[in-house]
ROZA-373574 format. One line per field, with one value per residue (C-alpha): x, y negated, z. Coordinates in pm, 1 decimal. Each point is the difference from the previous one (the first is absolute). Example, Ala and Ser with C-alpha at 12.3 -4.5 7.8 and 13.67 -1.06 7.14 Angstrom:
<pts>
c1: c(1230.0 | 137.0)
c2: c(450.0 | -344.0)
c3: c(780.0 | -66.0)
</pts>
This chain:
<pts>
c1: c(-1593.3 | 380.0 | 164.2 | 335.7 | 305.9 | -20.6 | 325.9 | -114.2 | 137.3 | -234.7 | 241.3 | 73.7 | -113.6 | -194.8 | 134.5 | -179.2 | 42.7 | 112.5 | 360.3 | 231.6 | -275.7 | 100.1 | -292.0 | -237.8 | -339.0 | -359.5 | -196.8 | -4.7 | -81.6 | -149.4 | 48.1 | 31.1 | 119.0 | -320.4 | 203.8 | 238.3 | -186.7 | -324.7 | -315.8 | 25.7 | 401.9 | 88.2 | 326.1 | 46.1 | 266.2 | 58.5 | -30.6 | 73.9 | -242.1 | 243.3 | 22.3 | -334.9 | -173.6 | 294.9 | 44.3 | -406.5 | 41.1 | 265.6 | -227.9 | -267.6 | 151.9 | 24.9 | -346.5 | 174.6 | -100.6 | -271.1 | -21.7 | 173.3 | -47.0 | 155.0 | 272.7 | -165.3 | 90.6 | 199.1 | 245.1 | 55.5)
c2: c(-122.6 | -27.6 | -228.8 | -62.6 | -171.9 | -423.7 | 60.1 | 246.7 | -135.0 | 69.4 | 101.4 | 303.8 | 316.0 | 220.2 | 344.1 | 327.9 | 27.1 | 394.4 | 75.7 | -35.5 | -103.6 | -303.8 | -47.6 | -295.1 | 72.3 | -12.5 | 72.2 | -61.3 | 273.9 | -116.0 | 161.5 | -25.2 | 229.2 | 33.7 | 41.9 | -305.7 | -239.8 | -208.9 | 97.3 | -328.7 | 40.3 | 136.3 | 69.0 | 23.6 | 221.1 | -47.9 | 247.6 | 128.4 | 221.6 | 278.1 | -53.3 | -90.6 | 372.2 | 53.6 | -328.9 | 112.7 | 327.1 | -65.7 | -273.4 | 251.9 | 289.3 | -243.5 | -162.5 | -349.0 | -41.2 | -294.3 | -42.9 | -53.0 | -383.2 | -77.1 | -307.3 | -311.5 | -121.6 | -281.0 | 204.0 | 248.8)
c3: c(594.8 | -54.5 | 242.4 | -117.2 | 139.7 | -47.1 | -140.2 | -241.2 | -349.6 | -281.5 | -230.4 | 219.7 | -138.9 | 267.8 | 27.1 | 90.6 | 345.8 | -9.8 | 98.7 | -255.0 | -256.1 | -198.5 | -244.5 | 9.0 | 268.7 | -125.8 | 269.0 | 353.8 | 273.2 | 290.5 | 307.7 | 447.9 | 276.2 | 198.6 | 285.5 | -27.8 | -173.9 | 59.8 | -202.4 | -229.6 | -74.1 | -336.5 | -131.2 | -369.9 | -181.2 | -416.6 | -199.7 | -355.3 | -232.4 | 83.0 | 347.1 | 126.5 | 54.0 | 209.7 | 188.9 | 68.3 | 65.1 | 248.4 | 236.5 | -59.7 | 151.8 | 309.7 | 6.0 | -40.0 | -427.1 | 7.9 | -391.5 | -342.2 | -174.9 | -338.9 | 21.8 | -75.4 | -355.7 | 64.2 | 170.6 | -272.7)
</pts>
C-alpha cells in the first residue's frame, strides 16, 4: 500500500505525519477527497499510536478517511 519516494533511504526513520509530531509512524491512514480525486487514488498519511484517532477523526469529519493499515515490518 505505501508507495514511497525511489529515493527513499531505508535507514530513514518514518515520522508520524501530525504537525509538529516527531515520533516514529505505525500505521498508515488511508484516505481521498471525493471531490478532487479519482475513485482508485489513495493518499496515505503516517501515523503514531498517539496520533492516529485524531489523524482519523479529522478525514472523518470530512468524509475523505478510507482506512487505517499497520506499516509493513520491514519499514519499522
Amino acid at each position: 500500500m505505501l508507495n514511497l519516494n525511489p529515493e527513499f533511504d531505508a535507514g530513514t526513520e518514518i515520522k508520524c505525519s501530525r504537525a509538529g509530531c516527531i515520533e516514529l509512524a505505525e500505521f498508515q491512514i488511508v484516505w481521498r477527497n471525493p471531490k478532487v480525486h479519482a475513485e482508485d487514488r489513495r493518499k496515505i498519511w503516517l501515523a503514531c499510536p498517539e496520533h492516529r484517532q485524531y489523524l482519523v477523526d479529522y478525514l472523518a469529519v470530512r468524509s475523505f478517511y478510507l482506512e487505517t493499515l499497520p506499516l509493513p515490518n520491514q519499514l519499522l
